[in-house]
mmCIF file as gemmi writes it, N, C-alpha and C atoms, coordinates in Angstrom:
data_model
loop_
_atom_site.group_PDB
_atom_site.id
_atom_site.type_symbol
_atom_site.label_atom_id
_atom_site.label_alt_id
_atom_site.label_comp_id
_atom_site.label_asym_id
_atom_site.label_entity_id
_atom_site.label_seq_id
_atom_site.pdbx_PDB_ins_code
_atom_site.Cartn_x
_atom_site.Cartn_y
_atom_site.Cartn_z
_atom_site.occupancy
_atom_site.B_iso_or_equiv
_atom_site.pdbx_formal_charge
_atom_site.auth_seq_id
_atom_site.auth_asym_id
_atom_site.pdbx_PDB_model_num
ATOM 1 N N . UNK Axp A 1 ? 4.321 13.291 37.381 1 0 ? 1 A 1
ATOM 2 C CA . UNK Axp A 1 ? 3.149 12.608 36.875 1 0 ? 1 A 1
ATOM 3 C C . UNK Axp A 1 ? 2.737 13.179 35.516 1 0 ? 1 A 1
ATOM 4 N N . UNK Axp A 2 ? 2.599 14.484 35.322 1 0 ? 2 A 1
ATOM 5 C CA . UNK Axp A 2 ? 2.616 15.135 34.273 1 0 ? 2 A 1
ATOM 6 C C . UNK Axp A 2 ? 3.509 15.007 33.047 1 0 ? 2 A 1
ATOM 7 N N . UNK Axp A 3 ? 4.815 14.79 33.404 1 0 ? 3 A 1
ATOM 8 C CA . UNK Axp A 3 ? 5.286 14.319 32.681 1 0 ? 3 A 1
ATOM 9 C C . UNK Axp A 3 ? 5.837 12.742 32.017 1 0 ? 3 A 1
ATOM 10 N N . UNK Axp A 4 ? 4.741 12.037 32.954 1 0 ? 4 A 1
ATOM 11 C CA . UNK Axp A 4 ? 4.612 10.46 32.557 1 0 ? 4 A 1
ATOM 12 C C . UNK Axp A 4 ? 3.184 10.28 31.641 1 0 ? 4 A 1
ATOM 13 N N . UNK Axp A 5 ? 2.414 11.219 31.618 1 0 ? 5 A 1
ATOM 14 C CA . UNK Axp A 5 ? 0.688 11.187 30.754 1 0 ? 5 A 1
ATOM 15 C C . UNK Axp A 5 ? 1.438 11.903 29.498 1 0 ? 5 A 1
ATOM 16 N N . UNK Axp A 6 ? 2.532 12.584 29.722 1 0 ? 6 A 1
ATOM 17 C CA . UNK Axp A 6 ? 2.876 13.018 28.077 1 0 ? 6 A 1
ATOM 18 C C . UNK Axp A 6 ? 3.682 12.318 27.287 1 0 ? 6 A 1
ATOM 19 N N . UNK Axp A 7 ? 4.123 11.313 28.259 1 0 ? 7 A 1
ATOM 20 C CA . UNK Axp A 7 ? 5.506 10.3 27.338 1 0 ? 7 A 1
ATOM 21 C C . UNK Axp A 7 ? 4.485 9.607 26.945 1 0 ? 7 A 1
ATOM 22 N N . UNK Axp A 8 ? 3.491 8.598 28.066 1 0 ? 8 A 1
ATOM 23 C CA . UNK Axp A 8 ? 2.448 7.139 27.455 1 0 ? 8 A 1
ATOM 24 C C . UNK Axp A 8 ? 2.055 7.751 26.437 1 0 ? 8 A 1
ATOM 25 N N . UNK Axp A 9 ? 0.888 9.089 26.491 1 0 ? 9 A 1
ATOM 26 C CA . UNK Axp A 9 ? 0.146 9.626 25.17 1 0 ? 9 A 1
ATOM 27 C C . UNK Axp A 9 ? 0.928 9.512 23.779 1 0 ? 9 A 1
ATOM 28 N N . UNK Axp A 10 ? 2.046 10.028 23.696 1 0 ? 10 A 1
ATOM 29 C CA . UNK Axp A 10 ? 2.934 10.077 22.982 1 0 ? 10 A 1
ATOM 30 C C . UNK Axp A 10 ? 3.358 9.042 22.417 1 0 ? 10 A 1
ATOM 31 N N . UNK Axp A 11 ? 3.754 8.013 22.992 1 0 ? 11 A 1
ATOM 32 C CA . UNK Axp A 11 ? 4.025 6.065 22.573 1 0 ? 11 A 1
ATOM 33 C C . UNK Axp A 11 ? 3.14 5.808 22.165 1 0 ? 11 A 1
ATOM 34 N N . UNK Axp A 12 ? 2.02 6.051 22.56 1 0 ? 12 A 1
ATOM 35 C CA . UNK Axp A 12 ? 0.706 5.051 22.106 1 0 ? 12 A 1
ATOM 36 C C . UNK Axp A 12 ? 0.367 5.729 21.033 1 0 ? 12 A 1
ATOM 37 N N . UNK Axp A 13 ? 0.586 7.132 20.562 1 0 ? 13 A 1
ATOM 38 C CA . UNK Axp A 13 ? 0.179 8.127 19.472 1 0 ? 13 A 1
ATOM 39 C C . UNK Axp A 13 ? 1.003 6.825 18.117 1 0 ? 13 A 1
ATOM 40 N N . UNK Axp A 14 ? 2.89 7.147 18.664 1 0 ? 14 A 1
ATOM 41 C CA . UNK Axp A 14 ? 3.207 6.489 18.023 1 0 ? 14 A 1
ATOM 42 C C . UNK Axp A 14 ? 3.373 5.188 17.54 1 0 ? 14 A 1
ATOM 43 N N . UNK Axp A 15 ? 2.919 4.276 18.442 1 0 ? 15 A 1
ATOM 44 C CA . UNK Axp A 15 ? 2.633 3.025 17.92 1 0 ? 15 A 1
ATOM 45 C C . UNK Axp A 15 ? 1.652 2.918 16.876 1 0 ? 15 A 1
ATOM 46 N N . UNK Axp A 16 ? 0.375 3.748 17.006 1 0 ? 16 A 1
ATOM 47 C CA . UNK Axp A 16 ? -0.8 3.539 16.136 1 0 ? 16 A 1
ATOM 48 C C . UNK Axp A 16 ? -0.266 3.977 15.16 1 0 ? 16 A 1
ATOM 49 N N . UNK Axp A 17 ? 0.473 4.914 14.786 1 0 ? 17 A 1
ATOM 50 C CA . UNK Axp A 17 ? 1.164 5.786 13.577 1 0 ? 17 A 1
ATOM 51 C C . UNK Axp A 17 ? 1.785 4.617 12.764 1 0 ? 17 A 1
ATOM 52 N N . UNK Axp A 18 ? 2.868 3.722 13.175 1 0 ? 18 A 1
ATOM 53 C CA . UNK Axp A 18 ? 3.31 2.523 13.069 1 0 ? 18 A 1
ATOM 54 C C . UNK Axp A 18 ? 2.271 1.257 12.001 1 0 ? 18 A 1
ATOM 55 N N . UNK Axp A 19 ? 1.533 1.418 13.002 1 0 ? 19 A 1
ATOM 56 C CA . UNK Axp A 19 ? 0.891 0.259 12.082 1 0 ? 19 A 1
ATOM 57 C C . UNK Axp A 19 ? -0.28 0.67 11.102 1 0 ? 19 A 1
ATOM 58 N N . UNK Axp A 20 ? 0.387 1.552 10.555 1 0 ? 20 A 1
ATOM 59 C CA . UNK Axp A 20 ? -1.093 2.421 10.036 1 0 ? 20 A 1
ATOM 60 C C . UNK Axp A 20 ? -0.07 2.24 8.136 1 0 ? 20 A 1
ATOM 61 N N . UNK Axp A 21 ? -0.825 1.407 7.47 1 0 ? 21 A 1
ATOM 62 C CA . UNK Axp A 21 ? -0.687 1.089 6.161 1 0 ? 21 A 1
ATOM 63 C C . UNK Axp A 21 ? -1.289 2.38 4.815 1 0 ? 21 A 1
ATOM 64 N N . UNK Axp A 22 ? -0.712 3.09 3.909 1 0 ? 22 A 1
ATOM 65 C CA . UNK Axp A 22 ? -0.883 4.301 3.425 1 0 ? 22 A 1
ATOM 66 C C . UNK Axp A 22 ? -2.027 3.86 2.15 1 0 ? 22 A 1
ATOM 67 N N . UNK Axp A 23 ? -2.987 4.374 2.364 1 0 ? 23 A 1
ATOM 68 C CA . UNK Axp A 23 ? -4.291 4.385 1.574 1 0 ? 23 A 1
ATOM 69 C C . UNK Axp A 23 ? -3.842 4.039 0.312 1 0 ? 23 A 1
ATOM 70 N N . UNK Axp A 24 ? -4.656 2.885 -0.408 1 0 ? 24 A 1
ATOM 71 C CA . UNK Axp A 24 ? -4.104 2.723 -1.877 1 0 ? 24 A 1
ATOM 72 C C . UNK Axp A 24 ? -5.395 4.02 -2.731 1 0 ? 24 A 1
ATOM 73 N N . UNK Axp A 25 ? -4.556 3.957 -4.227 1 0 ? 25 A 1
ATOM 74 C CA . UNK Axp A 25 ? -5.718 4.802 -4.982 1 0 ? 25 A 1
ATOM 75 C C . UNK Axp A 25 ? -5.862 3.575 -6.439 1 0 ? 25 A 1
ATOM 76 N N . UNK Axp A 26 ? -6.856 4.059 -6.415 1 0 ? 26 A 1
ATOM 77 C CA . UNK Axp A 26 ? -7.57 2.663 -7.575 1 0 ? 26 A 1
ATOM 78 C C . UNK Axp A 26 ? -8.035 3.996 -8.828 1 0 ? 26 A 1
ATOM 79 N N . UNK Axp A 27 ? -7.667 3.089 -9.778 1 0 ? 27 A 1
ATOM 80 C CA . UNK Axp A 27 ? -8.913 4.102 -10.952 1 0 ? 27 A 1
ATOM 81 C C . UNK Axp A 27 ? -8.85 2.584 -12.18 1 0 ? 27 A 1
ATOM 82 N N . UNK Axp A 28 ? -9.79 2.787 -13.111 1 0 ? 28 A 1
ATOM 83 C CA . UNK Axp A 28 ? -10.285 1.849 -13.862 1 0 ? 28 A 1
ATOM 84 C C . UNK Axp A 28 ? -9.651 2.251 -14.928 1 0 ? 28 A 1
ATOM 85 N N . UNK Axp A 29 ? -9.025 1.108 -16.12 1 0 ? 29 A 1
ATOM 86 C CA . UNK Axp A 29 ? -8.189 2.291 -17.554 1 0 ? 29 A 1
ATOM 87 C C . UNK Axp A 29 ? -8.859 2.627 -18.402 1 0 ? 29 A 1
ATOM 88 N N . UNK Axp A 30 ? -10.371 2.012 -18.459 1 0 ? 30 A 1
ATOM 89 C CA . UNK Axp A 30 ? -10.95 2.561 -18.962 1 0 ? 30 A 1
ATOM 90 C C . UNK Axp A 30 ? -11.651 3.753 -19.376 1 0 ? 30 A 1
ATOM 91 N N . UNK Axp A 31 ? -11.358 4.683 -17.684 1 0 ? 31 A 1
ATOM 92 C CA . UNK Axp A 31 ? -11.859 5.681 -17.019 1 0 ? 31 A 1
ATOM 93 C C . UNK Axp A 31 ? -13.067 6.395 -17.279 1 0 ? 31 A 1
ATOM 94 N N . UNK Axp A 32 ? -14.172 5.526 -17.533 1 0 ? 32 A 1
ATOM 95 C CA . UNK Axp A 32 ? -15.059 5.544 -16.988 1 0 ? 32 A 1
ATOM 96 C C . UNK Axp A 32 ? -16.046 4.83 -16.017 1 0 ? 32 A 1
ATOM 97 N N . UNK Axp A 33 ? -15.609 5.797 -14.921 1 0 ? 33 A 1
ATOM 98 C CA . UNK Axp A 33 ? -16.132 5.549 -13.682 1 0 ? 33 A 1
ATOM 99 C C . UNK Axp A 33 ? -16.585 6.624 -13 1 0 ? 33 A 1
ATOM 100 N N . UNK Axp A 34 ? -17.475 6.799 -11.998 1 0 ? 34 A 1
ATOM 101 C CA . UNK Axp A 34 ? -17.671 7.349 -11.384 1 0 ? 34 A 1
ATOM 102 C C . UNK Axp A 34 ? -17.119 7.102 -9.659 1 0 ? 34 A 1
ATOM 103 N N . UNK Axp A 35 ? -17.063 8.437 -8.585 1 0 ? 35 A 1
ATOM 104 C CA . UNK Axp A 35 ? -16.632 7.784 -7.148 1 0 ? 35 A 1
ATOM 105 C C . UNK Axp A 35 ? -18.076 6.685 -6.459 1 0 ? 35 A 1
ATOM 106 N N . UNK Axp A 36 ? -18.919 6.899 -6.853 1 0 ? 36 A 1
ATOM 107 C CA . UNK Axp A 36 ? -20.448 5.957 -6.493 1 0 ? 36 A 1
ATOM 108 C C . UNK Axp A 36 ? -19.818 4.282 -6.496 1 0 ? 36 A 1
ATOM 109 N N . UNK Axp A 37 ? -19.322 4.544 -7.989 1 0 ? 37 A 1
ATOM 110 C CA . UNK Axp A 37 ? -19.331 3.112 -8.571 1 0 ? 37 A 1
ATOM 111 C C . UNK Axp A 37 ? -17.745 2.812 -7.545 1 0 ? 37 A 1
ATOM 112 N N . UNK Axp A 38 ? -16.704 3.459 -7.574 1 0 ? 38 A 1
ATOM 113 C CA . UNK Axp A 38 ? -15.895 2.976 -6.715 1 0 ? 38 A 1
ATOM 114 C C . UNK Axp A 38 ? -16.062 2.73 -5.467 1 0 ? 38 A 1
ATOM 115 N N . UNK Axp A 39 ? -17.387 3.378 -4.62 1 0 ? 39 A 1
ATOM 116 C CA . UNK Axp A 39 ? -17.8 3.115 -3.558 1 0 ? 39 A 1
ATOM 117 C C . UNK Axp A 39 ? -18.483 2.042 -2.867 1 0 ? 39 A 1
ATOM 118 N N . UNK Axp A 40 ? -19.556 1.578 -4.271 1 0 ? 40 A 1
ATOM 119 C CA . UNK Axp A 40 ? -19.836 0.24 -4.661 1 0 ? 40 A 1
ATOM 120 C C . UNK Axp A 40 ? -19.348 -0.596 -4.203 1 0 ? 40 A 1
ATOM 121 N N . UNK Axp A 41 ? -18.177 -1.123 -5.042 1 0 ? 41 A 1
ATOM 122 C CA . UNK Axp A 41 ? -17.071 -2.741 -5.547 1 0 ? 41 A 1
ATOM 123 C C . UNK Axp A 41 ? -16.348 -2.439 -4.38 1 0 ? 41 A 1
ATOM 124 N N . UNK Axp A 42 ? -15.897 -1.333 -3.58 1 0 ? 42 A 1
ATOM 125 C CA . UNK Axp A 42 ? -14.885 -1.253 -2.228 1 0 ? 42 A 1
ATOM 126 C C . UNK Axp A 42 ? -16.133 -1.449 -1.195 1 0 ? 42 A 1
ATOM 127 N N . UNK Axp A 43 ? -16.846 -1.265 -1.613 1 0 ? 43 A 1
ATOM 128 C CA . UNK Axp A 43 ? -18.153 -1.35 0.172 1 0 ? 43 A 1
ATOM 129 C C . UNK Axp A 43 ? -17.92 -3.249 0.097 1 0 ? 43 A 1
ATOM 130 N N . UNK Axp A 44 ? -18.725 -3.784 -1.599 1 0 ? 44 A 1
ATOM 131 C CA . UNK Axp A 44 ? -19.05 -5.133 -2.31 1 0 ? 44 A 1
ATOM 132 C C . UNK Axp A 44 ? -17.299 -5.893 -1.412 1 0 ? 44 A 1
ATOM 133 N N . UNK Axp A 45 ? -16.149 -5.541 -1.836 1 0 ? 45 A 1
ATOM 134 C CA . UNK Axp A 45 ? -15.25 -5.725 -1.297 1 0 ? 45 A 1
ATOM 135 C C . UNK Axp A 45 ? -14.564 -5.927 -0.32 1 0 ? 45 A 1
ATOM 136 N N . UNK Axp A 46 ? -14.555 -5.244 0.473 1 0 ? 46 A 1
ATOM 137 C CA . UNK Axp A 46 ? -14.622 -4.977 2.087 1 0 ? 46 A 1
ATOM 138 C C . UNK Axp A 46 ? -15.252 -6.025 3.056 1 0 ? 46 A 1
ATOM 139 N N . UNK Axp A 47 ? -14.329 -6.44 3.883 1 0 ? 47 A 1
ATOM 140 C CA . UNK Axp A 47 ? -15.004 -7.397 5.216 1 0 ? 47 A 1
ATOM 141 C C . UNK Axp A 47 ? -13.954 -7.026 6.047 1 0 ? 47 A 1
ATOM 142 N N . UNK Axp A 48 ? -14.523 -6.86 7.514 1 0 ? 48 A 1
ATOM 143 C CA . UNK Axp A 48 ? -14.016 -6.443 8.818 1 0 ? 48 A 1
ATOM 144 C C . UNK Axp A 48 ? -13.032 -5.589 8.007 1 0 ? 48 A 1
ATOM 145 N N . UNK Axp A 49 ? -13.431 -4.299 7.674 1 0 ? 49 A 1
ATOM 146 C CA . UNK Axp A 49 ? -12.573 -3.311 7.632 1 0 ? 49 A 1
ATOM 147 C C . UNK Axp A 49 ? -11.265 -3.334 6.678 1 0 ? 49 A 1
ATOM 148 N N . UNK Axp A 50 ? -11.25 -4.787 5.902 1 0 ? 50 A 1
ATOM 149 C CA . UNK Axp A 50 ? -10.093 -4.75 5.214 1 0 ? 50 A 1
ATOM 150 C C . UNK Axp A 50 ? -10.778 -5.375 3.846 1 0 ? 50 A 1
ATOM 151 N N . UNK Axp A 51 ? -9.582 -4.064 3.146 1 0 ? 51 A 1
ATOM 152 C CA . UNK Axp A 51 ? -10.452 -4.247 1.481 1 0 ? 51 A 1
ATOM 153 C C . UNK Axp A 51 ? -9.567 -5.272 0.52 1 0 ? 51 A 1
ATOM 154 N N . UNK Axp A 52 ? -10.205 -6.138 0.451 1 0 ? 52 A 1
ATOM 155 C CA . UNK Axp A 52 ? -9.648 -7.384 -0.607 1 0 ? 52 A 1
ATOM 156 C C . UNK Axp A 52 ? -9.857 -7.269 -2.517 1 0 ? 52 A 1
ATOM 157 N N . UNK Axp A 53 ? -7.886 -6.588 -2.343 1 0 ? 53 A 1
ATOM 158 C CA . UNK Axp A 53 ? -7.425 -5.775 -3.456 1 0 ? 53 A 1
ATOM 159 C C . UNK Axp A 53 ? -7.764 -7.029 -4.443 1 0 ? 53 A 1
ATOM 160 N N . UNK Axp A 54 ? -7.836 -8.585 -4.803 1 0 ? 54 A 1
ATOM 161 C CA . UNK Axp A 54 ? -8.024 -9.196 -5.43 1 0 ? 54 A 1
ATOM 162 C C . UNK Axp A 54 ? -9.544 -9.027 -6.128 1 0 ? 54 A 1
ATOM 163 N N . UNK Axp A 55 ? -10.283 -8.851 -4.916 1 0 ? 55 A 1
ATOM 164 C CA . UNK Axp A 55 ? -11.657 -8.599 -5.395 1 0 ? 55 A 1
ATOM 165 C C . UNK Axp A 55 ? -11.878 -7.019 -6.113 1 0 ? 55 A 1
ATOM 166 N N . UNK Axp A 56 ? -11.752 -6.401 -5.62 1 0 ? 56 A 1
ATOM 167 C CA . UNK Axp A 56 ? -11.341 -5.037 -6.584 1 0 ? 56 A 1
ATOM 168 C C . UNK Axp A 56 ? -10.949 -5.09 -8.134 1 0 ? 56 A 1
ATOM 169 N N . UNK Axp A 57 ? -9.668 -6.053 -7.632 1 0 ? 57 A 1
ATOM 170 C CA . UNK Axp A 57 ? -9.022 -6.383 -9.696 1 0 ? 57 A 1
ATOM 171 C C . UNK Axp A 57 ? -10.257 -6.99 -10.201 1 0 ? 57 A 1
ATOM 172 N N . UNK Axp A 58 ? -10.754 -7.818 -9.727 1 0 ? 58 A 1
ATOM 173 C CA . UNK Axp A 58 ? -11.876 -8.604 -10.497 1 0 ? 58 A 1
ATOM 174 C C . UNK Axp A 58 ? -12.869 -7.625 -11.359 1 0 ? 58 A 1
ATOM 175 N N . UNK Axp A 59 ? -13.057 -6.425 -10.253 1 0 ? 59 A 1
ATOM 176 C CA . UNK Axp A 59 ? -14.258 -5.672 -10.501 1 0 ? 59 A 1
ATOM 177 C C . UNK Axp A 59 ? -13.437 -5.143 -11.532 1 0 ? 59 A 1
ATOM 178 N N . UNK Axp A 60 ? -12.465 -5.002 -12.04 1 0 ? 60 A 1
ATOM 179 C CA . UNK Axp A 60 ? -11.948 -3.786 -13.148 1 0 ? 60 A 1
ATOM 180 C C . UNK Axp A 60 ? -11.013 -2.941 -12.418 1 0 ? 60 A 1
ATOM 181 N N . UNK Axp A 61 ? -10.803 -2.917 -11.5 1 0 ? 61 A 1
ATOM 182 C CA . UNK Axp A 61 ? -10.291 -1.46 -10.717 1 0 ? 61 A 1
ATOM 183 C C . UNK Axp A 61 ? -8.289 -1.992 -10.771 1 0 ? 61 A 1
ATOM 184 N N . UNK Axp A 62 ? -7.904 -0.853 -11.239 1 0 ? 62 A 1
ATOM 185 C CA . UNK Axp A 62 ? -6.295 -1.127 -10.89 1 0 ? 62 A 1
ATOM 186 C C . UNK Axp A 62 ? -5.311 -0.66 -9.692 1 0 ? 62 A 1
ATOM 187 N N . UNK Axp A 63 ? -4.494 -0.919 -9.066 1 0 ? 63 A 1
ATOM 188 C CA . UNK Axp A 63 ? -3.506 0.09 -8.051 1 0 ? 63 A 1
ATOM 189 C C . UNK Axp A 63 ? -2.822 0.944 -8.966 1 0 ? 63 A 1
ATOM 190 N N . UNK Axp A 64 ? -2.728 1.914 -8.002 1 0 ? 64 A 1
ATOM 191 C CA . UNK Axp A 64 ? -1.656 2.987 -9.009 1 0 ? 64 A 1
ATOM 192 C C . UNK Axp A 64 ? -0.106 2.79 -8.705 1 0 ? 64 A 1
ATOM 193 N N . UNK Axp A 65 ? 0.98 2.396 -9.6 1 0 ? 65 A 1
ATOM 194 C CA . UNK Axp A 65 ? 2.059 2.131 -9.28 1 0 ? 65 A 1
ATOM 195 C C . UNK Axp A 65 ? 2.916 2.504 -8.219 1 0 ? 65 A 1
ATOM 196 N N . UNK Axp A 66 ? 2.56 3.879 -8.112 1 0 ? 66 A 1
ATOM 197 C CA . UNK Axp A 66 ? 2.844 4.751 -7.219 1 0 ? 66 A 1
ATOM 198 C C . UNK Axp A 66 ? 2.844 4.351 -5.686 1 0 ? 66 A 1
ATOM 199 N N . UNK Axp A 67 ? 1.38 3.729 -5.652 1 0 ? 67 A 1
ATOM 200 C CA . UNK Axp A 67 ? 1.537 2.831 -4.287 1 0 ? 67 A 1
ATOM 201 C C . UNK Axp A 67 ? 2.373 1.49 -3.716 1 0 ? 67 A 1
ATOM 202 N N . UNK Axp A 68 ? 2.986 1.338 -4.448 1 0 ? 68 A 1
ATOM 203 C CA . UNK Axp A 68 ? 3.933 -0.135 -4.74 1 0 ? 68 A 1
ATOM 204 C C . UNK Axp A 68 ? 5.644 0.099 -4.733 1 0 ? 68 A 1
ATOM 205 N N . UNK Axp A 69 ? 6.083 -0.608 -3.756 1 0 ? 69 A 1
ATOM 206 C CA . UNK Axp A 69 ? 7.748 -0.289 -3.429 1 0 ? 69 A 1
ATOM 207 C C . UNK Axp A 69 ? 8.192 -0.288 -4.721 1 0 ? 69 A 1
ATOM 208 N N . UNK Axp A 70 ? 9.164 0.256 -5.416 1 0 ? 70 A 1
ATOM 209 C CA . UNK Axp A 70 ? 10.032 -0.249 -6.178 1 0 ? 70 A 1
ATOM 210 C C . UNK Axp A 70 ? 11.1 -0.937 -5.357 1 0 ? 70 A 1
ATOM 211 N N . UNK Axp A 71 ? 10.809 -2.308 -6.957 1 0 ? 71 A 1
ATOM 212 C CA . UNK Axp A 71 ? 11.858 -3.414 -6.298 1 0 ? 71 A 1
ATOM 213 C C . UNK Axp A 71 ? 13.351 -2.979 -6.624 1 0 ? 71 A 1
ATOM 214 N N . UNK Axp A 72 ? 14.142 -3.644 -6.143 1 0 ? 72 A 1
ATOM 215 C CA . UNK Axp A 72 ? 15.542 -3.287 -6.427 1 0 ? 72 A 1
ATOM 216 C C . UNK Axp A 72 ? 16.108 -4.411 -7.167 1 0 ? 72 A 1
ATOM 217 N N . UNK Axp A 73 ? 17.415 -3.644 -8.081 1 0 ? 73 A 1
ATOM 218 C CA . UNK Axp A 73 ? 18.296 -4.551 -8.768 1 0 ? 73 A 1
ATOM 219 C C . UNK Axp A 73 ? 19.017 -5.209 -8.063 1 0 ? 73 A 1
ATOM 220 N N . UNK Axp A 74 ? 19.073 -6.762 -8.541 1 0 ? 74 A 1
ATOM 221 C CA . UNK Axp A 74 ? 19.864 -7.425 -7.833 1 0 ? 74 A 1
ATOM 222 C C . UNK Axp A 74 ? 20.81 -7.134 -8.725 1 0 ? 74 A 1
ATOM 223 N N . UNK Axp A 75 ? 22.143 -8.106 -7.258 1 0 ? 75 A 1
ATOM 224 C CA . UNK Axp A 75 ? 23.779 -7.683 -7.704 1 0 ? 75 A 1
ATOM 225 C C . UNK Axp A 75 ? 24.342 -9.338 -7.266 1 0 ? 75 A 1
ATOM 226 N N . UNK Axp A 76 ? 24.814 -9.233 -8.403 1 0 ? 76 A 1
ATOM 227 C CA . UNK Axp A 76 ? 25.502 -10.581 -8.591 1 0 ? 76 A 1
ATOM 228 C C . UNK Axp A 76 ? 26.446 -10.606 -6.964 1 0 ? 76 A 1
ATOM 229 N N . UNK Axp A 77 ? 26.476 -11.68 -6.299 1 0 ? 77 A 1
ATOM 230 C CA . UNK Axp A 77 ? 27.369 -11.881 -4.907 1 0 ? 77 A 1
ATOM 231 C C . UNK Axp A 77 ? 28.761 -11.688 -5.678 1 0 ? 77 A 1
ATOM 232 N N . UNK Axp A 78 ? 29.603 -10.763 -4.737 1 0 ? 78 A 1
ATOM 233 C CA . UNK Axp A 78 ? 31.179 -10.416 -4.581 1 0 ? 78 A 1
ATOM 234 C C . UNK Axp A 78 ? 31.925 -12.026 -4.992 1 0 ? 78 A 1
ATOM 235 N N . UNK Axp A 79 ? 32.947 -11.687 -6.057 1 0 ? 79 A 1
ATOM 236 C CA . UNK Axp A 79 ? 33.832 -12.883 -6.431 1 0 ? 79 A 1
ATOM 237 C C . UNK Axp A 79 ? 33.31 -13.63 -7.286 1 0 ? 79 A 1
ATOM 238 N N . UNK Axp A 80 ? 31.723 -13.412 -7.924 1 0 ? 80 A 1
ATOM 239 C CA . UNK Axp A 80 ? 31.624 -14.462 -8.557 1 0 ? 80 A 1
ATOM 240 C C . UNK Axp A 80 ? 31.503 -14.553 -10.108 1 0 ? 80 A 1
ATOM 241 N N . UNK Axp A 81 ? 32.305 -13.483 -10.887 1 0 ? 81 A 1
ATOM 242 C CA . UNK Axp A 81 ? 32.978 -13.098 -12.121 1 0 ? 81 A 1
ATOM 243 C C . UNK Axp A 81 ? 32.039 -12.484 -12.722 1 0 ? 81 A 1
ATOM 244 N N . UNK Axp A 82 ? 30.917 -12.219 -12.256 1 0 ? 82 A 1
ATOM 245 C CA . UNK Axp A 82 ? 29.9 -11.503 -13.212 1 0 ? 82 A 1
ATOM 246 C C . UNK Axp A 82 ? 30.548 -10.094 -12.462 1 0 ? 82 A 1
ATOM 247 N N . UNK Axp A 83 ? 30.102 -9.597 -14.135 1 0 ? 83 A 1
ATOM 248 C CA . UNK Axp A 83 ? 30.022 -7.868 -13.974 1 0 ? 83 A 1
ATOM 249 C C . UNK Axp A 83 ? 28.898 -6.996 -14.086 1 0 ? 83 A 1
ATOM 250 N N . UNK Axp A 84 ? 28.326 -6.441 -13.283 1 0 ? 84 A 1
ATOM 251 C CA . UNK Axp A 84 ? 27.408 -6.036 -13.882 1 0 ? 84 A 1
ATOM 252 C C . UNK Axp A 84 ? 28.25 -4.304 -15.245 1 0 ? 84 A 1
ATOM 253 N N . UNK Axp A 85 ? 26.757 -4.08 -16.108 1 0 ? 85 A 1
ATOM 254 C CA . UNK Axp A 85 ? 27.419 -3.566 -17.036 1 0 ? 85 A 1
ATOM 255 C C . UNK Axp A 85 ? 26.18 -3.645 -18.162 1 0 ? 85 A 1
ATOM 256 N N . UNK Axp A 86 ? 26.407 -2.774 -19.069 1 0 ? 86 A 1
ATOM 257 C CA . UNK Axp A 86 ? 25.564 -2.389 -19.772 1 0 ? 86 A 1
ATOM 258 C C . UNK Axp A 86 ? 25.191 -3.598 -20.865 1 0 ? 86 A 1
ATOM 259 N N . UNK Axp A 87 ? 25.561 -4.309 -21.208 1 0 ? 87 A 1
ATOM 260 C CA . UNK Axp A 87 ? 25.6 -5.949 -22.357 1 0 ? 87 A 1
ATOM 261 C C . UNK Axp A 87 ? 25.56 -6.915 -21.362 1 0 ? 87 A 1
């Protein structure tokens, strides 16, 4: 039994871990701002717990690249005479 309350705890730890999306960071390029004023436009922003990054841009505020996949180079499909290559 003891060792069935440590496997569930454990799954359910990791499921929540799972769906858990990594905090964006915002700053303005103007950089002047204060954290008040970012607390502001993200409170102004915010409904049921999810912050609407469109409304943010509006306010001035940017993502930091850093938070954003880099996309990948595409590759021409096998056989079809392109090379890739520096020209």
């Amino acid at each position: 039994m003891n060792r069935f309350a440590v496997a569930l705890a454990l799954g359910i730890f990791l499921a929540g871990c799972q769906s858990l999306e990594p905090e964006r960071q915002w700053y303005k390029p103007s950089g002047d701002y204060s954290a008040a004023e970012f607390e502001r436009d993200s409170k102004a922003c915010t409904k049921e717990r999810v912050v609407n990054e469109q409304c943010l841009q509006q306010h001035g505020w940017v993502s930091l690249s850093g938070d954003r996949v880099p996309k990948r180079k595409e590759t021409p499909p096998a056989g079809s005479g392109v090379t890739p290559g520096r020209y």
